[in-house]
C-alpha positions as CSV (number, residue, x, y, z in Angstrom):
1,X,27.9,0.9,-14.8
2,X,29.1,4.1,-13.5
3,X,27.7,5.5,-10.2
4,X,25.7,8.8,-10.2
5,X,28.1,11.9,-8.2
6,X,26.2,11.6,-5.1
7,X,24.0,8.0,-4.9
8,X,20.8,8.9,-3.0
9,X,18.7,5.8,-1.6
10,X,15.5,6.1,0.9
11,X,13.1,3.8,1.4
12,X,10.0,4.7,2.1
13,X,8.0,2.7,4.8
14,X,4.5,2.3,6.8
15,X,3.9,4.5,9.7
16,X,4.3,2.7,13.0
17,X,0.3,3.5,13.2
18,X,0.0,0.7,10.6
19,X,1.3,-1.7,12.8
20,X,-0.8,-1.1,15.7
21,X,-4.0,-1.5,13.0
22,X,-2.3,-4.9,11.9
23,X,-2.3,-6.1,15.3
24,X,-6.1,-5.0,15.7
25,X,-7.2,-6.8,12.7
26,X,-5.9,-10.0,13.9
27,X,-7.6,-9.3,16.8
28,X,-10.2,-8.9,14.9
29,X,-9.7,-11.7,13.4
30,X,-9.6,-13.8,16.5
31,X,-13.0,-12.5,17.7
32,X,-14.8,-13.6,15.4
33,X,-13.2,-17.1,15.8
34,X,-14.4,-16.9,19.4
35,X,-17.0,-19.0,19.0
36,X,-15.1,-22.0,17.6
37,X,-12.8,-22.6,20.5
38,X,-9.3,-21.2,21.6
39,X,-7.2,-22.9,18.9
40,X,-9.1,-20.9,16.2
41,X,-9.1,-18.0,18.1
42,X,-5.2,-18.4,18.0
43,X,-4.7,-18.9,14.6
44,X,-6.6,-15.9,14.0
45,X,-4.9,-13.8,16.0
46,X,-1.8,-15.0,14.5
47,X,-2.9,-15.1,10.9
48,X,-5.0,-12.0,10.6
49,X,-2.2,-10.0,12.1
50,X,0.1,-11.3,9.7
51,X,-1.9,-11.0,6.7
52,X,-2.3,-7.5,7.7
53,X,0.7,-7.1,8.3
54,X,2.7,-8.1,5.1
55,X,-0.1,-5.8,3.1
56,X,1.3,-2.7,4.9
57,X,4.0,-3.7,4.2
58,X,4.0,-4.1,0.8
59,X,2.2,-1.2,0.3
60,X,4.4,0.9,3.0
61,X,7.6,-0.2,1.4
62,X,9.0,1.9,-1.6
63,X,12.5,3.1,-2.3
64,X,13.5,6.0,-4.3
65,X,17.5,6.1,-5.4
66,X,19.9,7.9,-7.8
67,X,22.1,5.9,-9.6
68,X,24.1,5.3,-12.1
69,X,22.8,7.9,-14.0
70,X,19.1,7.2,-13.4
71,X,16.4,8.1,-11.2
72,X,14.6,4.9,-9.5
73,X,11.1,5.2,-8.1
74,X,9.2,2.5,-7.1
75,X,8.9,0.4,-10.3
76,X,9.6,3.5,-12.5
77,X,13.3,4.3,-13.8
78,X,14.1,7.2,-15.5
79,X,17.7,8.3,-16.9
80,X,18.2,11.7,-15.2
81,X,19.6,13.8,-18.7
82,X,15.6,13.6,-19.3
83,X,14.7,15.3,-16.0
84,X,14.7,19.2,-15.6
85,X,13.6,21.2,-12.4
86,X,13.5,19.8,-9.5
87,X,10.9,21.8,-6.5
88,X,10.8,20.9,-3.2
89,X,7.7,21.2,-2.0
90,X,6.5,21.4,1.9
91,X,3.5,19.9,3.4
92,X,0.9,22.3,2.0
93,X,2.1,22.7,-1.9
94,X,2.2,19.1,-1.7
95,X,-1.0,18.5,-1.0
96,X,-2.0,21.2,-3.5
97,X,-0.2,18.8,-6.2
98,X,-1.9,15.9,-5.2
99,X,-4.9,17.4,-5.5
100,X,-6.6,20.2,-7.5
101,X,-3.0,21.3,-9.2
102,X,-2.5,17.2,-10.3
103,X,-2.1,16.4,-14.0
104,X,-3.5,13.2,-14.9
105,X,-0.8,12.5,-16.8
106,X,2.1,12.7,-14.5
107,X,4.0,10.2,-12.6
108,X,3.1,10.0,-8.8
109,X,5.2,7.9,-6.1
110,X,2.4,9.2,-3.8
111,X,2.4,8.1,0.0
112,X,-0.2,10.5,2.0
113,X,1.9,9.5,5.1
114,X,4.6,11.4,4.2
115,X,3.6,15.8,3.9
116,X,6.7,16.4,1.9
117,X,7.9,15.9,-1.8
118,X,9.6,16.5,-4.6
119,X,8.5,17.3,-8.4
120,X,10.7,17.2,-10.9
121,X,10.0,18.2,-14.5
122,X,10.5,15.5,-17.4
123,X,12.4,17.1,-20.2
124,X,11.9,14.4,-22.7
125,X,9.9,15.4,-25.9
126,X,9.0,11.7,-26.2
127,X,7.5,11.4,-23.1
128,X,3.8,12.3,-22.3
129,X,4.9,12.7,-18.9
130,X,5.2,16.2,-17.8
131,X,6.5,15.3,-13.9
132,X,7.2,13.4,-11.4
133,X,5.8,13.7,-8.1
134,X,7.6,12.1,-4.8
135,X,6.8,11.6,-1.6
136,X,9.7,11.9,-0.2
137,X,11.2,12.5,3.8
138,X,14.2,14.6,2.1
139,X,13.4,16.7,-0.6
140,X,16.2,19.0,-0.6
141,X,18.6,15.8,-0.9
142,X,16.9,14.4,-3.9
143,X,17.1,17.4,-5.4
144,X,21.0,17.7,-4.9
145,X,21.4,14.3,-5.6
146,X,19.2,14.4,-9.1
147,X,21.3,17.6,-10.1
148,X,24.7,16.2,-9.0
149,X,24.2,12.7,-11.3
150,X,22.4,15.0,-14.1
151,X,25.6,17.2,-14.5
152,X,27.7,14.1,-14.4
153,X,26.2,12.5,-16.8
């Protein structure tokens, strides 16, 4: 397998905000056990917290890397010699593509936690895709990093 020019990993995770809700559903959680006596206000405490817990996590927790001559977003993997353009986009064009500029058909790695992203264009004339949209804390570096590994490859 041959490494992209410039490898490129972030992973994408839950505001600390998400946490702090986590905790309050357990608490929650525990109130509502109240009645039944301090054990099962414990244990709902405990397991409403982390219930809540491992769903922001799983939901908060995406990574986005170039390599080896692919793109790899979430669950979606995409060889970068089918990707074209790449636009960084700040916090207020990327809320215009996640809204009323969107294509239904495109791929989003959307996280409304995060204001910045990246589009790239899909130059493959068998995909229906027309682009992929990124939520993404670095922009500009994906972009290098996508352009590096496509002119390598």
């Amino acid at each position: 397998m041959q490494l992209s020019a410039a490898p490129y990993e972030e992973r994408l995770t839950a505001p600390r905000s998400w946490w702090l809700i986590s905790f309050l559903v357990g608490v929650s959680c525990a109130l509502i056990l109240l009645p039944f006596g301090t054990l099962p206000l414990l244990g709902g405490l405990v397991g409403g917290t982390a219930v809540a817990a491992v769903a922001a996590s799983s939901y908060g927790s995406l990574r986005i890397r170039v390599v080896g001559g692919s793109l790899i977003a979430g669950e979606a993997k995409i060889p970068v010699t089918a990707l074209g353009a790449a636009e960084v986009l700040d916090a207020e064009e990327a809320r215009a593509w996640r809204t009323y500029k969107a294509d239904t058909r495109a791929f989003l790695l959307l996280r409304a936690y995060i204001p910045t992203a990246l589009r790239v264009e899909v130059t493959d004339p068998e995909d229906p895709t027309p682009y992929l949209y990124l939520s993404t804390r670095e922009p500009e570096r994906l972009a290098e990093a996508i352009k590096q590994a496509r002119d390598a490859a």
